[in-house]
C-alpha positions in Angstrom: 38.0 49.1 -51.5 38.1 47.2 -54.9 41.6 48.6 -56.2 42.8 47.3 -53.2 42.1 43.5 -52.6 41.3 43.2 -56.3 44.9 41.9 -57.2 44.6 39.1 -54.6 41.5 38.2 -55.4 41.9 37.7 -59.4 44.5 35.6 -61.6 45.4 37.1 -65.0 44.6 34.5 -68.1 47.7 33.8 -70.3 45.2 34.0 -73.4 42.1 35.1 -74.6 40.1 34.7 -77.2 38.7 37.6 -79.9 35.6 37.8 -81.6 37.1 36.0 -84.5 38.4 32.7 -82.5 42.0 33.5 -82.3 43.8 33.8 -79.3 46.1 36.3 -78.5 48.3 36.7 -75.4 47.1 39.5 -72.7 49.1 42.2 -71.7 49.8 43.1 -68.0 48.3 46.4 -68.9 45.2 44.8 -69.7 44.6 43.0 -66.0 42.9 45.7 -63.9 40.4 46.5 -66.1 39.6 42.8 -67.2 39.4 41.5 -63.7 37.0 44.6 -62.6 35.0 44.1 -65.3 34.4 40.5 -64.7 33.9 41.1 -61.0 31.6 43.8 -61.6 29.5 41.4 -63.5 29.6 38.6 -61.2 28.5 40.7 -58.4 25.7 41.8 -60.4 25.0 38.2 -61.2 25.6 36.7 -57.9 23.2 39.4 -56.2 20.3 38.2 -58.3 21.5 34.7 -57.9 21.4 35.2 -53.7 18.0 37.1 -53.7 16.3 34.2 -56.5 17.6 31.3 -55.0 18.6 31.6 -51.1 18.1 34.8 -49.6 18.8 33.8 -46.5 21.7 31.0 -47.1 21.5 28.1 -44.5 25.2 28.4 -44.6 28.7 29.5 -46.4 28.6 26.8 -48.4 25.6 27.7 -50.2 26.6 31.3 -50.1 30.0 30.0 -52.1 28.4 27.9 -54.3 26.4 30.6 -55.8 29.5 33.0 -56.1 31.2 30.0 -57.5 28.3 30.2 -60.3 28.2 34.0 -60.8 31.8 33.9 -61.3 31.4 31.1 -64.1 28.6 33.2 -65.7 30.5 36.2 -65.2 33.9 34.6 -67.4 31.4 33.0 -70.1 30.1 36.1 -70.9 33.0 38.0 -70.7 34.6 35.7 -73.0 37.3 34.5 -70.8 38.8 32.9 -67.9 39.6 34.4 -64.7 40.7 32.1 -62.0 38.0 32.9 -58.6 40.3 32.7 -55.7 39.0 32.3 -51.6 39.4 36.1 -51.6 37.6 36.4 -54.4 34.5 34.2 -53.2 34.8 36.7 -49.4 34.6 39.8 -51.6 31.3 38.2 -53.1 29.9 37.3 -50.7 29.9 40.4 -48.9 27.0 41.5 -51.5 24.3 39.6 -49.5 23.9 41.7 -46.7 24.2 44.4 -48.7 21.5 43.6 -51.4 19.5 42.9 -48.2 20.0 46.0 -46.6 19.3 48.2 -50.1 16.1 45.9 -50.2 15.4 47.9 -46.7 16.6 51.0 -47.5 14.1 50.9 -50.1 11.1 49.5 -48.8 11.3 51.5 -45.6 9.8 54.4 -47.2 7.4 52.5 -49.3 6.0 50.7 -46.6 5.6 54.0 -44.2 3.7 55.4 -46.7 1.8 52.9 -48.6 0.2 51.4 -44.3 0.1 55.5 -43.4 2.5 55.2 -40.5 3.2 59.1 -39.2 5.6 59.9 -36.5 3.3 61.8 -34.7 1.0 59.1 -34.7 2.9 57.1 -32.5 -0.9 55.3 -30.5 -2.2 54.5 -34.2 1.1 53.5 -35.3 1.5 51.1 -32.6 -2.2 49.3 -33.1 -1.7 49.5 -36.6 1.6 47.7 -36.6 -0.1 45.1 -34.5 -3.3 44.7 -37.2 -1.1 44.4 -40.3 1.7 41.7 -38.7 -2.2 39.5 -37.1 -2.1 36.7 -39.2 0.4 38.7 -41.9 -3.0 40.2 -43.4 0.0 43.1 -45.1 0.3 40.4 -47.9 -3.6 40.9 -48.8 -4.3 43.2 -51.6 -7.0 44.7 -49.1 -6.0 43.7 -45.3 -9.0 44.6 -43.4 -11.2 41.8 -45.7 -8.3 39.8 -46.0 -9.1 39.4 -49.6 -6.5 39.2 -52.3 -3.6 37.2 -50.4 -0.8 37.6 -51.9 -1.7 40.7 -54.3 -1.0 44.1 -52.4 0.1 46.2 -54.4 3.1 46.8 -52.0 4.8 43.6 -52.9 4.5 45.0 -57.0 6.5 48.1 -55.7 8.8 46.3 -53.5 10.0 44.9 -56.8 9.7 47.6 -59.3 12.1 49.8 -57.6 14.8 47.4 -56.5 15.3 45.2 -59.5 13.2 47.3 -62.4 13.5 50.9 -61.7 15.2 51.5 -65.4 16.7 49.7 -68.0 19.8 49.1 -66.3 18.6 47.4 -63.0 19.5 43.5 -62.7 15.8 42.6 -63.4 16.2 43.9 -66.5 19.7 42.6 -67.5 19.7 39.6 -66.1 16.4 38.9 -67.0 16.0 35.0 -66.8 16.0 35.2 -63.2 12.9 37.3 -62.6 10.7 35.2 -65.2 8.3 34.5 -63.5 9.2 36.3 -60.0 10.2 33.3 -57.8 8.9 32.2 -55.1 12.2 33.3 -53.1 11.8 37.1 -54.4 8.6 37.4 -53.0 9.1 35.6 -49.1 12.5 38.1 -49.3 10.4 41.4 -50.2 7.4 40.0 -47.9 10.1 39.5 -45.1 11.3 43.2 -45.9 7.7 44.5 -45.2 6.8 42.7 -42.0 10.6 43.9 -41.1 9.4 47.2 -41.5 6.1 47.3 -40.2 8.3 46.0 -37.0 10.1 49.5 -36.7 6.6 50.9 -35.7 5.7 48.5 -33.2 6.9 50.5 -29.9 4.5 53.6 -31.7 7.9 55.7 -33.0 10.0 53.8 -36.2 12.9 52.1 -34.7 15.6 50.8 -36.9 16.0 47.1 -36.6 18.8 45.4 -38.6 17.4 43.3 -41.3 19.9 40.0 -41.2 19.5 36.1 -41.3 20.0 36.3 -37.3 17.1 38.3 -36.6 14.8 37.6 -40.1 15.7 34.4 -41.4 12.8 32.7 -39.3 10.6 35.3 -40.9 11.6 34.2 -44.2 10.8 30.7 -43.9 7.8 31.4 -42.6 6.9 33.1 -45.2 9.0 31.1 -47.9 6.8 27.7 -46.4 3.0 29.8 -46.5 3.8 30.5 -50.1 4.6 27.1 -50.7 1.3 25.7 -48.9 -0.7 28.3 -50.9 0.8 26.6 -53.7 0.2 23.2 -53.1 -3.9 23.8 -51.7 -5.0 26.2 -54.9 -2.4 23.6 -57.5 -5.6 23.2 -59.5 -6.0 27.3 -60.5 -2.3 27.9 -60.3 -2.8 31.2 -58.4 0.5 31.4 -57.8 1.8 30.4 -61.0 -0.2 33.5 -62.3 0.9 35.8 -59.7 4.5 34.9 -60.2 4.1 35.7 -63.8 1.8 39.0 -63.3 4.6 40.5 -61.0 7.3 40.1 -63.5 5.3 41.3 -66.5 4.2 44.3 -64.3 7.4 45.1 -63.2 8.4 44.8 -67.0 5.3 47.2 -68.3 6.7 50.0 -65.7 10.0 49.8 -66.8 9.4 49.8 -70.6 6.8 52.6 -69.9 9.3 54.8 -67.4 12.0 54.0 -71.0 9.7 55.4 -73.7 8.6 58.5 -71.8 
């Protein structure tokens, strides 16, 4: 729990700085809810950091580099300084897997949906599973042509609801690092859908953990096919265009879902 490890993990600043440029000295009264507040926002930060830049970290050191720089963030826009200690950096990086398994929690049910898997389906769940995952035609905007790669309207949704969904979603307040979508957002939320489509495969969903272990070969895959997309179409910067269609679709939804 936070109350618990929170005091290990945080250093109370001996001054801090109002609105007006003076300093004044803290009181001990004032520490819990300073160094919640900053880890609250560095966790937010760090999350979007993790999913926009390394979703599947090649190792710890990346992982605390990036906690290292949500941190940073975290105390600039707070307004102060809060020494990030090694217990700290663990407690941060704990949000990985979980931003990874919220991603799943959430696309589980888009994805059953959205392909038509049905439990008592379990035959055309099966051959279906095996269609989508052939040559990952699920990324096609229609997967039985095979036209529109990199368009279904899955991917859109994927994104919507885990970083747009209202006005007070990390897409939305930490806004520079969804413009345009990167390339790392989409291999993460098209590693989530093949992830899912895998649950069908034996004809009844299974639940199959969604780590770097078992998905982080998935990812790359996916991460490198982007980036060969990008480098034969250069000339028409396809991707360029759908990196900045997702964001600004994601944004219309949200502002839309605001003002009703």
């Amino acid at each position: 729990p936070l109350d618990e490890t929170l005091d290990d993990a945080m250093v109370l600043p001996k001054i801090k700085k109002n609105s007006d440029g003076l300093c004044h000295c803290m009181k001990a009264s004032d520490f819990d809810d300073v160094s919640k507040e900053i880890f609250v926002t560095a966790t937010s930060i760090f999350r979007c950091l993790i999913v926009s830049q390394a979703p599947f970290p090649e190792n710890v050191a990346v992982e605390t580099q990036l906690a290292k720089a949500a941190w940073h963030e975290a105390c600039q826009i707070k307004g102060i300084n809060v020494k990030l200690t090694p217990s700290g950096v663990k407690m941060l990086l704990t949000r990985t897997s979980q931003v990874h398994g919220e991603l799943k929690t959430k696309m589980r049910s888009l994805t059953a949906s959205f392909f038509g898997f049905r439990m008592s389906n379990s035959n055309n769940n099966r051959d279906l599973a095996e269609s989508l995952k052939d040559g990952s035609v699920f990324a096609f905007k229609d997967w039985e042509s095979k036209k529109g790669i990199y368009k279904t309207e899955l991917l859109q949704l994927g994104i919507n609801v885990m970083w747009f969904a209202n006005r007070h979603d990390e897409g939305i307040i930490h806004h520079k690092y969804f413009n345009p979508m990167p390339v790392e957002v989409i291999a993460l939320v098209l590693t989530t859908i093949e992830c899912c489509i895998d649950e069908w495969l034996q004809g009844l969903k299974e639940d199959i953990k969604f780590t770097s272990a078992t998905y982080g070969t998935v990812y790359h895959g996916h991460f490198g096919s982007l980036q060969r997309f990008n480098e034969r179409t250069a000339p028409y910067k396809l991707l360029d265009k759908i990196r900045v269609n997702l964001h600004d679709m994601a944004r219309c939804v949200e502002q839309c879902s605001f003002s009703k």
